[in-house]
C-alpha positions, 0 to 999 in steps of 0.5 A: 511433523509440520506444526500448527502454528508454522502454516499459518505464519507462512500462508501470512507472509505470502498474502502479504508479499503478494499484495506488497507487489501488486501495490508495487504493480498498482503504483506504476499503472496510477503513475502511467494514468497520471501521465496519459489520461489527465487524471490527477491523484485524488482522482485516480484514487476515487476511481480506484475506490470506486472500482474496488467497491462495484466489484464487492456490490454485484458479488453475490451476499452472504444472507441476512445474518451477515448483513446484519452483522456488517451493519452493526459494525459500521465505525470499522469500515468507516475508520479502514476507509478513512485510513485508506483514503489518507494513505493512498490519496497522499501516496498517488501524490507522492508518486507525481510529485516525486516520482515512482520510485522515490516516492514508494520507497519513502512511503513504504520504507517510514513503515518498518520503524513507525510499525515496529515502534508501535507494535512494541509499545502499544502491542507489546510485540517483542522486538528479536534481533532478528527483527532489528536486523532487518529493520536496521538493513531496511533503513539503510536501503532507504537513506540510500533510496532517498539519495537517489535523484528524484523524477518528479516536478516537486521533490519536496511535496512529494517526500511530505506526501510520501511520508503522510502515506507511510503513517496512515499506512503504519496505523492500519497495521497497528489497529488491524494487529491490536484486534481492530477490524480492519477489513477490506469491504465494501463499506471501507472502500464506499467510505473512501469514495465518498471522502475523495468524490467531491474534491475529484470532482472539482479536479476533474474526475473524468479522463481527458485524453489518453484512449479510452480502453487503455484508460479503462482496463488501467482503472479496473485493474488499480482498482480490483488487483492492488485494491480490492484483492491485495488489501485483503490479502494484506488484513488476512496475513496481518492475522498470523505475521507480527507488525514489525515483519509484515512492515518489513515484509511491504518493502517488496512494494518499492523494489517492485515499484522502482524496477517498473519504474525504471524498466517501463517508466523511463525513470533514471537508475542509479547505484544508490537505487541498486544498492538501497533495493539490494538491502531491502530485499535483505531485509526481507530476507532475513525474516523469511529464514526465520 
C-alpha cells in the first residue's frame, strides 16, 4: 500500500530535478545570447525577468480574493525577487567570465554544504548518513569540476561570481524550507526587473547583433522554461524534499550545463569533467534509492 507521505516526496524530487535541468538548458541559451546578440549578463537577466513577469500578466486572475491576498503579502515577493536577482544576475556572470561549465558547477556544487549546514542548524533538518554520503561525493565531483581549465576570459571573477549565486541560491531554499513564502509570482519576478532595468540600460539592454528571431525565441524560452516554470517547480518540490536533498538533487543543473557546453558550445572536455559530473550524478543517486 502506497503511503501518503511517499508521493509527495517523489512528485518532489521530480519537480526539482526538472527544473534543475531546464536551469542547466537556461544556462546555455544565456551563454549562446551572451556570445551572439551583444547582451551582457545584467541584460540578459532582465530580460529573462522581464519575459517571465509578461507571461504571469496576460494569464488569466484568480478573482478579487486572491489579489487581495497577494497585495498584503508584498515583503514575500519582494525578498523572492531580491534573491532571485542576486543569484541569477551573479550566475550569468559567472558563465561569461568563467565559462558554462565551470561556472554552473561552481555555483551549484556551494549549494550541497551551504543548504545542508543550514538546514541543520537553522531548520533542524537532520543530517543521515545518506545525506552526508552524497554531499561528500557531490563535493568531490566539484574539487574535480573546479580542476578543469576554464573557458571564459576571467576565470577569477567568474568563480567569485559563481560562488556569490550559489549562496543567494542556498538562501532561497533555506527560507522557502523554514516556511518562508517564497514563490515564483509575478511580484518577485517584477521585483527582479526593476532591480536589474537601470543598470541594463546603462549596459545596453537591446540586442546589437546576432538575428533577431533567433535572439527572441532564445529570450522567450529563458524567460518562460527555466524561469517562470522551473522556479515553481522548484518552490513546489521544496515543499515535500529536505534542504539537504533538494541541494543535492540541483546538481542535475551542471552536469546538464557542461554537457551542452561541451556537445554545442565547443567548451573543452576533460577527465576531471567526466569523472567530477560522474560523482555528481552518484550523489543524486544515492538519494534517489532512499
Amino acid at each position: 500500500m502506497t503511503s501518503h507521505t511517499a508521493v509527495p516526496f517523489r512528485h518532489g524530487l521530480l519537480s526539482i530535478s526538472a527544473a534543475a535541468v531546464a536551469w542547466g538548458a537556461g544556462g546555455a541559451v544565456a551563454a549562446l545570447l551572451m556570445r551572439t546578440s551583444g547582451l551582457g549578463p545584467v541584460a540578459v537577466s532582465c530580460w529573462r525577468f522581464g519575459v517571465a513577469a509578461l507571461c504571469l500578466a496576460l494569464l488569466p486572475a484568480r478573482g478579487p480574493r486572491a489579489v487581495r491576498r497577494g497585495t498584503a503579502r508584498w515583503g514575500a515577493p519582494v525578498l523572492t525577487g531580491l534573491g532571485l536577482t542576486i543569484s541569477q544576475c551573479a550566475y550569468f556572470g559567472s558563465v561569461r567570465y568563467a565559462g558554462l561549465g565551470l561556472g554552473t558547477l561552481i555555483t551549484i556544487g556551494a549549494g550541497p554544504v551551504l543548504t545542508s549546514l543550514g538546514a541543520h542548524l537553522l531548520l533542524g533538518e537532520r543530517l543521515t548518513r545518506r545525506a552526508l554520503a552524497a554531499v561528500t561525493l557531490a563535493l568531490a565531483g566539484l574539487a574535480l569540476l573546479v580542476a578543469a581549465p576554464a573557458a571564459g576570459p576571467r576565470p577569477a571573477l567568474g568563480v567569485a561570481l559563481a560562488v556569490l549565486a550559489g549562496a543567494g541560491q542556498s538562501g532561497l531554499t533555506l527560507w522557502a524550507r523554514g516556511g518562508g513564502s517564497a514563490r515564483a509570482d509575478t511580484g518577485a519576478f517584477t521585483t527582479g526587473l526593476l532591480c536589474l532595468l537601470p543598470l541594463a540600460a546603462v549596459q545596453g539592454v537591446l540586442p546589437t547583433a546576432g538575428e533577431p528571431a533567433v535572439t527572441g525565441g532564445a529570450l522567450l524560452f529563458l524567460g518562460t522554461v527555466p524561469t517562470l516554470l522551473a522556479y515553481r517547480w522548484y518552490f513546489t518540490g521544496l515543499a515535500a524534499v529536505p534542504g539537504t536533498t533538494a541541494a543535492v538533487l540541483v546538481l542535475l543543473e551542471p552536469a546538464t550545463a557542461a554537457a551542452i557546453g561541451v556537445l554545442f558550445l565547443g567548451e573543452p572536455v576533460t577527465a576531471g569533467l567526466a569523472a567530477g559530473s560522474a560523482l555528481l550524478l552518484a550523489a543524486i543517486a544515492v538519494l534517489t534509492r532512499a
